[in-house]
LOLUM-666355 format. One record per atom (N, C-alpha, C, O): x, y, z; residue in three letters. Coordinates in steps of 0.05 Angstrom, whole numbers, plus 32768, in hexadecimal, padded with zeros to 4 digits. Example, Ala and Ser with C-alpha at 12.3 -4.5 7.8 and 13.67 -1.06 7.14 Angstrom:
# residues 2
81087F8E809CALA80F67FA6809CALA81087FBE809CALA811D7FBE80A9ALA81017FD3808ESER81117FEB808FSER81028001809DSER810C801780A1SER
***
This chain:
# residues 237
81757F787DFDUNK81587F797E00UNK81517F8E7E15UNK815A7F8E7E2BUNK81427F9F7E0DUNK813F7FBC7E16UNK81227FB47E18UNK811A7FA17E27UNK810F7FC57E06UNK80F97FC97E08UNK80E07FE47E0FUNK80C87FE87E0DUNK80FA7FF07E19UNK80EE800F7E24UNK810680207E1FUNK8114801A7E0BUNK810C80377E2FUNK811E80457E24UNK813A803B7E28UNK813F802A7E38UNK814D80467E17UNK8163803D7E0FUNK8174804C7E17UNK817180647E1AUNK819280387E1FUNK81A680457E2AUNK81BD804B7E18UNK81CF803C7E20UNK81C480567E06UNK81DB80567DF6UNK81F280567DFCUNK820180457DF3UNK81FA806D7E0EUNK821380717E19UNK822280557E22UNK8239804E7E21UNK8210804C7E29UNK821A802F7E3AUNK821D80167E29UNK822280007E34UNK821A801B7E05UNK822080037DF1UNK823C80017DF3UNK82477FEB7DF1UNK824C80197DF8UNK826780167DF5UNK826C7FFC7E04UNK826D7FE77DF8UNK826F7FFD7E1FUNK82707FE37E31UNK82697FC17E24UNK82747FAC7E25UNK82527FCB7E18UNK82437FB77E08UNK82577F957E02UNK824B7F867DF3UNK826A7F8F7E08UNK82837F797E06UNK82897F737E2AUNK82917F5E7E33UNK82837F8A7E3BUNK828C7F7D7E51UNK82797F8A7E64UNK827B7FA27E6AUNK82657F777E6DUNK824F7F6E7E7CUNK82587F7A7E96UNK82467F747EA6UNK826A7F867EA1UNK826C7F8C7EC4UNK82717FA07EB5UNK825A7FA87EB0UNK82867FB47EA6UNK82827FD07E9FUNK82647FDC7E9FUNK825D7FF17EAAUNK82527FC87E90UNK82407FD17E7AUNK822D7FD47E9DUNK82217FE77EA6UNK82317FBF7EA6UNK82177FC97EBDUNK82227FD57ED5UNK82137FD87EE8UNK823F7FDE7ED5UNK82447FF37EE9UNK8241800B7EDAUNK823D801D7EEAUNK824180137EC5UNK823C80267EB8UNK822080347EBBUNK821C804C7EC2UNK8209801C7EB3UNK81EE801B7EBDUNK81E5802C7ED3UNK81D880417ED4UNK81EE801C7EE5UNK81E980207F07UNK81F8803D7F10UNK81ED804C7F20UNK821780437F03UNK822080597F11UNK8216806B7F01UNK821380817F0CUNK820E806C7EE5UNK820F808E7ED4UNK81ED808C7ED4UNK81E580A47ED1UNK81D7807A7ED6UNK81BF807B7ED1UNK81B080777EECUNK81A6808B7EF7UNK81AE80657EF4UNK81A380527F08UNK81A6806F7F1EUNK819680837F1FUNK81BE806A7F2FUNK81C080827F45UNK81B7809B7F41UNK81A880A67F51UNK81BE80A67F2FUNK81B880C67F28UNK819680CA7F2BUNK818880D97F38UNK818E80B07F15UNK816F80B87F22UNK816980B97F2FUNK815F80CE7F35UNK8169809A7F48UNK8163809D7F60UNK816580B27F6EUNK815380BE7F79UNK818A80BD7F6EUNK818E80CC7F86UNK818A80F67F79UNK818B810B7F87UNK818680F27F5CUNK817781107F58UNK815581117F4CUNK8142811C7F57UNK815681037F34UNK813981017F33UNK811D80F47F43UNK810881017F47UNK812080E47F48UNK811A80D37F5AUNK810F80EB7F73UNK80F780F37F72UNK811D80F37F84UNK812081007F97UNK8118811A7F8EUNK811181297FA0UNK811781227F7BUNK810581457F6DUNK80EC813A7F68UNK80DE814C7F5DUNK80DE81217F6AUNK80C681237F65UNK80B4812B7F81UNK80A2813C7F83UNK80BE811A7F97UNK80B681197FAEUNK80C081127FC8UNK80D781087FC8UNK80B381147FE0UNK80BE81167FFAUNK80C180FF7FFAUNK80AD80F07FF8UNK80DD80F47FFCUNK80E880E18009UNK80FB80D7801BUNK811380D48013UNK80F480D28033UNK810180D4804BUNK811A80C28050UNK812D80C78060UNK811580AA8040UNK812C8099803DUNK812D808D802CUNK812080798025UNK8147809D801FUNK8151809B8003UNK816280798006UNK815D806A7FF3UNK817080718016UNK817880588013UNK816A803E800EUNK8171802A8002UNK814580498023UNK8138802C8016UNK812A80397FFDUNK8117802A7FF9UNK812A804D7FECUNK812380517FCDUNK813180407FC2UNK8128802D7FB5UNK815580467FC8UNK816080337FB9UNK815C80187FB9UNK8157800B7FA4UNK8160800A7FDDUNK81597FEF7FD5UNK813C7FE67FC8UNK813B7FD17FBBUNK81217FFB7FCEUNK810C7FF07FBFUNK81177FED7FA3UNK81147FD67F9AUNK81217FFC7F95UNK812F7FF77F78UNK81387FE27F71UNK812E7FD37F61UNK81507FDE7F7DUNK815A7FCB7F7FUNK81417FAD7F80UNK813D7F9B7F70UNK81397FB17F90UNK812F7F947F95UNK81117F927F7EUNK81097F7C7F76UNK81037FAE7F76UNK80EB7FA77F60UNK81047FA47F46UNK80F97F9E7F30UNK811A7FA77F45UNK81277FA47F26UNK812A7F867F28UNK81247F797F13UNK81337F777F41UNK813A7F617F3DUNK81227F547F3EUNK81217F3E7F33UNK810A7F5E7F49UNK80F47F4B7F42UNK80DF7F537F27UNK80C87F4E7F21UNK80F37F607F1AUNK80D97F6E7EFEUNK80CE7F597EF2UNK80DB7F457EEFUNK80B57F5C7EE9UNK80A87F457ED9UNK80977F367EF0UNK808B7F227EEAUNK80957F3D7F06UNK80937F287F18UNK80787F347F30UNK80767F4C7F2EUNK806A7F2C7F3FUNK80587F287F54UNK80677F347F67UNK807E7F2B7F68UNK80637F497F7AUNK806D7F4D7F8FUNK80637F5E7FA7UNK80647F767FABUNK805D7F4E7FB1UNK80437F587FCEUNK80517F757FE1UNK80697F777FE9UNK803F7F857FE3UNK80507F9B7FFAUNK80597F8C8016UNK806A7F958025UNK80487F71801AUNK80547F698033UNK806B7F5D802BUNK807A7F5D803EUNK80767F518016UNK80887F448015UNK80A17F568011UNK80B87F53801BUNK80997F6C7FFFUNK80B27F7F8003UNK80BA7F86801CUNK80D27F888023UNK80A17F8D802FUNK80AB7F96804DUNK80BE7F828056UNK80D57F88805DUNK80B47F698055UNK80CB7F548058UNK80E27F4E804DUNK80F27F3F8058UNK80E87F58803AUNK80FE7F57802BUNK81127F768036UNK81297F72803AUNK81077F91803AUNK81187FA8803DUNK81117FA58059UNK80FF7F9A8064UNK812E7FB98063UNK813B7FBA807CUNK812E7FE1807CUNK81337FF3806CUNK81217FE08093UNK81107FFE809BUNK80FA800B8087UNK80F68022807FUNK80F17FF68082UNK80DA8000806CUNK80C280088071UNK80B38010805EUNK80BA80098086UNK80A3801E8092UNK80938015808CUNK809280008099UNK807E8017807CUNK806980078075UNK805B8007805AUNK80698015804BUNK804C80018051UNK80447FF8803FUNK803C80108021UNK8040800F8008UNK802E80238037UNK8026803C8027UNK8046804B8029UNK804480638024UNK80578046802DUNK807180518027UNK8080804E8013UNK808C80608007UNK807F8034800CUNK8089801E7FFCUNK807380287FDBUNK807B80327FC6UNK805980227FE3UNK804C80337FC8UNK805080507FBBUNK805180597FA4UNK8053805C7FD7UNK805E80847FCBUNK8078807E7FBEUNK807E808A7FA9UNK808B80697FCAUNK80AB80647FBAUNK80A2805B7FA8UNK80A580707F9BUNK809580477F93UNK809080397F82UNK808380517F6AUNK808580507F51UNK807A80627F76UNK807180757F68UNK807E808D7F5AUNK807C80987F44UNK808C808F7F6FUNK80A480A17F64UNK80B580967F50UNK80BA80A07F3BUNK80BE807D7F59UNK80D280727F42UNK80BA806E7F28UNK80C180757F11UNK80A980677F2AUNK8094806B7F0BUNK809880877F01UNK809C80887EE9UNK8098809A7F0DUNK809980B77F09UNK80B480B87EF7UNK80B480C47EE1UNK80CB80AB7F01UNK80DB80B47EF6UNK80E480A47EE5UNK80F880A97ED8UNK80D280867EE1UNK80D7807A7EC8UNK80EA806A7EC7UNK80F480657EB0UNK80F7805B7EE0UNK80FB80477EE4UNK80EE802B7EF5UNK80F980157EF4UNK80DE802F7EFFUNK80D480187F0CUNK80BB801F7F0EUNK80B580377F0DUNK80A380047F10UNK808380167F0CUNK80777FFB7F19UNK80857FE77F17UNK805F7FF97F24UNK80527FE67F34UNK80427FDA7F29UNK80327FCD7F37UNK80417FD97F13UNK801E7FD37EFCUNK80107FC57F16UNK801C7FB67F26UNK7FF47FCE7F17UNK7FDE7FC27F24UNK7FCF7FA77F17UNK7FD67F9D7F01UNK7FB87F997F2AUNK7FB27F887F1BUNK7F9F7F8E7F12UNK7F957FA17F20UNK7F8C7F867EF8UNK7F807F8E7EEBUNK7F627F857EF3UNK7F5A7F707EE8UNK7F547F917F03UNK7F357F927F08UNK7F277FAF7F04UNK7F2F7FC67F05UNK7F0E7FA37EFFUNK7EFA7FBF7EF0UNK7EEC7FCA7F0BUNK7ED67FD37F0DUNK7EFF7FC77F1FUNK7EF17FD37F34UNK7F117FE37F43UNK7F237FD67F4FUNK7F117FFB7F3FUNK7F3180097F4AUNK7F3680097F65UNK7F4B80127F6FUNK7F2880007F6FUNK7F227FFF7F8FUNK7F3A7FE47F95UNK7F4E7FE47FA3UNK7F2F7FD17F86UNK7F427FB27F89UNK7F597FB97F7BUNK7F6F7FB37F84UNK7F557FCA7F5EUNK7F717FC87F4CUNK7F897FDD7F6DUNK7FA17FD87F6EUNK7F7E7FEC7F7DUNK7F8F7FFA7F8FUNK7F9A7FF27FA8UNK7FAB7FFD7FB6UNK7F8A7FD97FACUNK7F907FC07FBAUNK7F9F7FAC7FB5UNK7FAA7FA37FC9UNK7FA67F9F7F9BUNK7FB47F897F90UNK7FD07F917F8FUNK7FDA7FA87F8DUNK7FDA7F7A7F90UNK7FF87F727F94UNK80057F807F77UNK7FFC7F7A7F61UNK80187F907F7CUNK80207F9C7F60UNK802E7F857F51UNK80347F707F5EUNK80347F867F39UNK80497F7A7F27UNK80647F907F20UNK80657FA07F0EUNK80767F8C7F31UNK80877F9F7F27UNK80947F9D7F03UNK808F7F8B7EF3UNK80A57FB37EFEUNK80A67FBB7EDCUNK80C07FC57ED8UNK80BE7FCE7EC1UNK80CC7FC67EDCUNK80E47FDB7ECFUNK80DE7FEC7EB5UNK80CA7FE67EA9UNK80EE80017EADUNK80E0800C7E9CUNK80F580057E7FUNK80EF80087E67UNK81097FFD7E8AUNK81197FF97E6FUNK812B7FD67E82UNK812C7FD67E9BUNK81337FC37E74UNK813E7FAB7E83UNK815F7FB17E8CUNK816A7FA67E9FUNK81697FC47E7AUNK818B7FC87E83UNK81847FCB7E9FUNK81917FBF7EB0UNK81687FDF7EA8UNK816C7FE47ECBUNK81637FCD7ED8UNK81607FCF7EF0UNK815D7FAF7EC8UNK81617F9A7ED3UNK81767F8B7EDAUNK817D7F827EF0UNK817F7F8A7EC3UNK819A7F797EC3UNK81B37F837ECAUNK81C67F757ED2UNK81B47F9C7EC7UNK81CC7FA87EE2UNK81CD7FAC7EFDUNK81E17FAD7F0BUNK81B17FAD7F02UNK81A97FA27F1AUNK81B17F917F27UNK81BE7F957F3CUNK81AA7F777F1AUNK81B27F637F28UNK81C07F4E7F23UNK81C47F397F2FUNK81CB7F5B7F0AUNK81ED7F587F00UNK81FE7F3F7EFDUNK82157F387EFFUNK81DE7F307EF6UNK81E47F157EEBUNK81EC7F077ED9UNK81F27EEF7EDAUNK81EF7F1C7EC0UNK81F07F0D7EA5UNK81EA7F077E95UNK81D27F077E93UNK81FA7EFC7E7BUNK81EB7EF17E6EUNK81E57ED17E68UNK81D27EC67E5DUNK81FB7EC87E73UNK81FD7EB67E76UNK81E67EA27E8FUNK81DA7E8C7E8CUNK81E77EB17EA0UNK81CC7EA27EB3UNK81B27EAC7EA1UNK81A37E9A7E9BUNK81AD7EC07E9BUNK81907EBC7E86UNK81907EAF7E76UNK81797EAF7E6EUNK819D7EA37E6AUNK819F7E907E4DUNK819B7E737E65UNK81917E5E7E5EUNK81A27E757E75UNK81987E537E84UNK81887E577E94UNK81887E447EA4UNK81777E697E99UNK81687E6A7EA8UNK814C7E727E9FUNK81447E877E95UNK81417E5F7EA3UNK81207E6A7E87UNK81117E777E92UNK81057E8A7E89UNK810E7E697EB4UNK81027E807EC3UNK81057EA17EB7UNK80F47EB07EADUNK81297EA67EBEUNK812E7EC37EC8UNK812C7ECE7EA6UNK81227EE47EA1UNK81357EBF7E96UNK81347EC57E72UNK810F7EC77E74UNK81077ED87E65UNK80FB7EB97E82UNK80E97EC67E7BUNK80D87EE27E85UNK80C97EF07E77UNK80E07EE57E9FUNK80E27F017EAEUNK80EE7F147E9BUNK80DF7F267E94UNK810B7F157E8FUNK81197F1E7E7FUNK81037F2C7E69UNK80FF7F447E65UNK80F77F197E5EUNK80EB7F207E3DUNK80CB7F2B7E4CUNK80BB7F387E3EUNK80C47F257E65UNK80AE7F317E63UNK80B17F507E71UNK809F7F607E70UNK80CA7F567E7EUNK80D27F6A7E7FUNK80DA7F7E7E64UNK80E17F967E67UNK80D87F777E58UNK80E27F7C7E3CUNK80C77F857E30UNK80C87F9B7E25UNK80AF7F797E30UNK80967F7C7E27UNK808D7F8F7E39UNK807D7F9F7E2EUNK80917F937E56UNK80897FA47E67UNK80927FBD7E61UNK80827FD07E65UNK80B07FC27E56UNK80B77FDB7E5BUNK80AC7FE17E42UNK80A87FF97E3EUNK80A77FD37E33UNK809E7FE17E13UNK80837FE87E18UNK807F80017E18UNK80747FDF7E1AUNK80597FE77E29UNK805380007E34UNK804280107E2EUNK806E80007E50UNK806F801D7E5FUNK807780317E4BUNK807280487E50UNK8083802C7E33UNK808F80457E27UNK8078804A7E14UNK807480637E13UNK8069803F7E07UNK804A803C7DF8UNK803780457E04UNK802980537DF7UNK802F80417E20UNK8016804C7E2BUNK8019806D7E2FUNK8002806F7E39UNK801F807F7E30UNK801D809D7E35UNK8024809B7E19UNK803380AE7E19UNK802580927DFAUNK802B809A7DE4UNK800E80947DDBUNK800280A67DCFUNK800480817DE0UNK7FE080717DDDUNK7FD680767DE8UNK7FBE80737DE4UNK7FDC80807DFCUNK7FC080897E15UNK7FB080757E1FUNK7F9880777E1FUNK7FBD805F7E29UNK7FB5803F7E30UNK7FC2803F7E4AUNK7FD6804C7E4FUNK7FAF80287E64UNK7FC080277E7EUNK7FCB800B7E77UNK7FC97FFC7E63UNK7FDD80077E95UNK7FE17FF17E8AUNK7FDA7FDC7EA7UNK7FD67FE67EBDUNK7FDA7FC87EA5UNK7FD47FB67EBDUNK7FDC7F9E7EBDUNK7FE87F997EA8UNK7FDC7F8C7ECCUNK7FE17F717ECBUNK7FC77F5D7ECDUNK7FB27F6A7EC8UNK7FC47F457ED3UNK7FAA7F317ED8UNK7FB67F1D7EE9UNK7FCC7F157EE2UNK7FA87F137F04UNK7FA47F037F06UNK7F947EF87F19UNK7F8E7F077F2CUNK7F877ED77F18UNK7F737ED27F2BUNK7F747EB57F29UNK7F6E7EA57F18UNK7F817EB37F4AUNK7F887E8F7F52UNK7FA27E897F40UNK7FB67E977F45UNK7FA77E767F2CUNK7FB77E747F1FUNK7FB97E7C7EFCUNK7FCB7E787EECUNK7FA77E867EFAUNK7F9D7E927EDFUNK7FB27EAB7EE4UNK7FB47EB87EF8UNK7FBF7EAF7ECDUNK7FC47ED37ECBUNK7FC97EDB7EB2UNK7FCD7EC87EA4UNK7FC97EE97EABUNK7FD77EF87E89UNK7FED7F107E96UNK7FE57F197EABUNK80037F1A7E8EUNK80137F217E96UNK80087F3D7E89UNK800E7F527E96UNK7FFE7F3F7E7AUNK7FFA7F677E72UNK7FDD7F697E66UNK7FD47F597E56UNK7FCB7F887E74UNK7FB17F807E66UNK7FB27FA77E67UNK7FB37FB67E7BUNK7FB37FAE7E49UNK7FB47FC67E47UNK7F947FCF7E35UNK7F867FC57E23UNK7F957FEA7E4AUNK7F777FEE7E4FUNK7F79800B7E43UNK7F8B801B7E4AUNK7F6280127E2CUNK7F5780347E1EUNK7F3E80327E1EUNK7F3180217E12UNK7F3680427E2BUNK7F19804E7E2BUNK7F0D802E7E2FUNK7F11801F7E43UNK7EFD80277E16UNK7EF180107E1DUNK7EF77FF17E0EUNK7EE67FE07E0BUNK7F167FF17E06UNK7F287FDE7DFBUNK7F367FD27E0BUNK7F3E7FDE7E1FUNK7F3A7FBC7E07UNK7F4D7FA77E1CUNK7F587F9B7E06UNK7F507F977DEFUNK7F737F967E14UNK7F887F867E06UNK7F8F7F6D7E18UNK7F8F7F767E2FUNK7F937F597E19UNK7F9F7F447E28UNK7FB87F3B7E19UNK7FB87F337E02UNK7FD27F3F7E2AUNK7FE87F3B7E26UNK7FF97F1D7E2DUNK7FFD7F167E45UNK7FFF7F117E1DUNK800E7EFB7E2BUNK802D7EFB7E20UNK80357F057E0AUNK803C7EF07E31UNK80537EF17E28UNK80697ED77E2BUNK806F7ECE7E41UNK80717ECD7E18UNK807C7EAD7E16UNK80947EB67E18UNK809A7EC07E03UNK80AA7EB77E2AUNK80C37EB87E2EUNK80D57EA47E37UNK80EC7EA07E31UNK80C17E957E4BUNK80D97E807E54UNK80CB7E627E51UNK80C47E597E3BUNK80C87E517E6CUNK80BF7E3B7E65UNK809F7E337E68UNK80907E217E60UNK809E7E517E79UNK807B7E497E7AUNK806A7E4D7E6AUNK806F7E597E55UNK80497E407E70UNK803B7E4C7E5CUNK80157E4D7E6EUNK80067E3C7E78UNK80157E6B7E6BUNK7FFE7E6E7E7AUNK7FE67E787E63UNK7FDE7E8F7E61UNK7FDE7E5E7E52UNK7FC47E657E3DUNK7FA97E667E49UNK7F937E6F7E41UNK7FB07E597E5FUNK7F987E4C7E73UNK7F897E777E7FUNK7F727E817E80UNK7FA47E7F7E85UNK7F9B7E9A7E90UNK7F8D7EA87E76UNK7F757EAA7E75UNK7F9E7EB07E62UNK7F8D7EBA7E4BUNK7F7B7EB27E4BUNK7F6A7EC17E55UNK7F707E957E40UNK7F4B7E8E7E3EUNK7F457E9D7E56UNK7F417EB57E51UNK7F447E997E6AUNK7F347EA47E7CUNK7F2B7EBF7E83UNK7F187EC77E90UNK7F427ECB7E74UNK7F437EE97E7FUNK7F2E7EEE7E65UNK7F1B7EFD7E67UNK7F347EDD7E4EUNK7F247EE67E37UNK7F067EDC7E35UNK7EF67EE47E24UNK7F007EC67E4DUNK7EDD7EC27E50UNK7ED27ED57E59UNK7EBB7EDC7E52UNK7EE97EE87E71UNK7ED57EFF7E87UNK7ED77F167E6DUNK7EC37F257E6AUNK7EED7F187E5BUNK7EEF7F397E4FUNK7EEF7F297E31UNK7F057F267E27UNK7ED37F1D7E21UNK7ED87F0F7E08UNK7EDC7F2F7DF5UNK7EE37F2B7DDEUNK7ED97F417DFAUNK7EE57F5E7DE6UNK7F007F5C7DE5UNK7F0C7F667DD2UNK7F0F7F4D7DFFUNK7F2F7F5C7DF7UNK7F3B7F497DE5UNK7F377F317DE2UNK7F4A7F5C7DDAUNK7F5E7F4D7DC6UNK7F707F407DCEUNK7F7E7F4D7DDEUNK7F787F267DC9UNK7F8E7F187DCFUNK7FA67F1E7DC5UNK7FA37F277DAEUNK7FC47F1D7DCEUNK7FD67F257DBFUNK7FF07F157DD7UNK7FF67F1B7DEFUNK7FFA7F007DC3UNK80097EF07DCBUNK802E7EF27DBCUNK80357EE77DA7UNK803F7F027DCDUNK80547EFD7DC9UNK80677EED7DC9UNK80727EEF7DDFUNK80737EDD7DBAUNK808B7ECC7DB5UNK80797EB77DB7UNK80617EBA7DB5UNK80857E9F7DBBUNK80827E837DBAUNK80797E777D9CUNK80867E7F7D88UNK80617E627D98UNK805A7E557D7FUNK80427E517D7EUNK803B7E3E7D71UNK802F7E607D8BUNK80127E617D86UNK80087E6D7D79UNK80147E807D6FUNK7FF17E667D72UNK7FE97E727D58UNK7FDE7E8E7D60UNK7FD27E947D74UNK7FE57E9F7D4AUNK7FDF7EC27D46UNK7FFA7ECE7D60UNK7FFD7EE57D67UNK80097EB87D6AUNK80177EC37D78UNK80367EDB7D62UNK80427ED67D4DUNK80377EF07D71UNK80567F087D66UNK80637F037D6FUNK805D7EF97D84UNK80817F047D67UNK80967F037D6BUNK80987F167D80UNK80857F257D85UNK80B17F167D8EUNK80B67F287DA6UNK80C47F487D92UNK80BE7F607D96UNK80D67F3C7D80UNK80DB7F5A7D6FUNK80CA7F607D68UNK80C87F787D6FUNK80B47F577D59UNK80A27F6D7D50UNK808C7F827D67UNK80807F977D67UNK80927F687D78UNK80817F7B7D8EUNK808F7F8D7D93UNK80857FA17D88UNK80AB7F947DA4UNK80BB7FA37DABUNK80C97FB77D8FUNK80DE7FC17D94UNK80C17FB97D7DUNK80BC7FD17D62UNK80AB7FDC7D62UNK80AC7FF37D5AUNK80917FD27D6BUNK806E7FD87D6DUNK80677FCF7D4AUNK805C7FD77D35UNK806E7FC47D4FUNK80607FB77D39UNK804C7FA97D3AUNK80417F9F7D27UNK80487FA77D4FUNK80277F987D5BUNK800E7FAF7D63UNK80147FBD7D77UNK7FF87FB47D5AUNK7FE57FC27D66UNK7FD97FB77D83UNK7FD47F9F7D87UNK7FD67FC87D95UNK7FCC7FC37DAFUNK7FAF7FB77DAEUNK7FA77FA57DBCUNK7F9E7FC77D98UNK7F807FCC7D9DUNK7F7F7FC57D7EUNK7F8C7FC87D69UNK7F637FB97D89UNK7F517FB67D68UNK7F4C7FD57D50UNK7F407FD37D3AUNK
***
């Protein structure tokens, strides 16, 4: 389960899970960080790039406050540091901050990002869990598949000319709300054990234009996760 761009070289491994994600991390993962990564822009400390990496791969799919990362990395300076790093790794198409989705850019530049990976191998070599703990774990199997919908998304938006964002407000959220000119999409995504329909209605009373589009689970007009990740699903009406 990919979703964004694909790693070939690294199917060979494909039978043994610590090759396949030291392979990952030494021939992909580092090179960017420590050449592309670093040709986009001034960065003074290349070690916390890496651990920011490190730590938005292991939280992809997921909520993650700039104060909480300060808390989490060791010499992280502050906050607007941590966003110029987040940026760069978007630049180079492994890690990206999606904002949250308000019609006022002032708050969307304020809100807690949702980090993304851009493809999941730079998840799961990351943090080099397995497959075995995702298959028991519905939580992390659902992070997993909505990482999966995320990176497909990131690889679709500069092909559609669509942004992309997240939602949420109190306990309401929709996990993806991709935005053209004057189209909205509301994204949900059924991967593991939860189920947040409660966020869709809501998001769909304030924006009754956007289209709903519900991946996996057994609801009705809900797509399969393959067809989404083929594009076999249209974004927009």
């Amino acid at each position: 389960m990919q979703g964004g761009q694909h790693v070939p070289e690294a199917t060979i491994f494909a039978k043994d899970e610590k090759r396949w994600a030291s392979y990952v991390r030494d021939a992909i993962i580092e090179p960017t960080i420590s050449q592309d990564v670093l040709a986009l822009g001034q960065v003074r400390k290349p070690a916390l790039m890496r651990a920011l990496f490190r730590l938005g791969a292991t939280y992809s799919g997921q909520e993650l406050s700039y104060n909480k990362m300060l808390g989490q990395l060791q010499d992280a300076g502050n906050t607007t540091t941590l966003a110029h790093y987040l940026d760069l790794l978007g630049k180079a198409g492994v890690l990206c901050a999606l904002p949250k989705y308000d019609e006022k850019p002032v708050t969307r530049r304020k809100s807690s990002p949702r980090l993304m990976v851009f493809d999941t191998s730079l998840m799961t070599a990351t943090d080099g869990l397995g497959r075995a703990v995702y298959a028991a774990d519905s939580a992390r199997r659902g992070h997993l598949v909505e990482s999966a919908v995320g990176a497909r998304l990131l690889a679709r938006a500069p092909e559609e000319g669509f942004d992309l964002f997240w939602w949420r407000e109190g306990t309401s959220e929709v996990d993806f709300v991709a935005v053209r000119n004057d189209s909205i999409s509301a994204i949900e995504v059924k991967g593991g054990s939860e189920s947040r329909q409660g966020g869709m209605a809501q998001f769909l009373s304030r924006h009754p234009q956007a289209k709903r589009i519900v991946v996996g689970g057994s609801s009705s007009g809900a797509c399969t996760l393959d067809d989404f990740l083929r594009d076999r699903v249209p974004l927009f009406y």
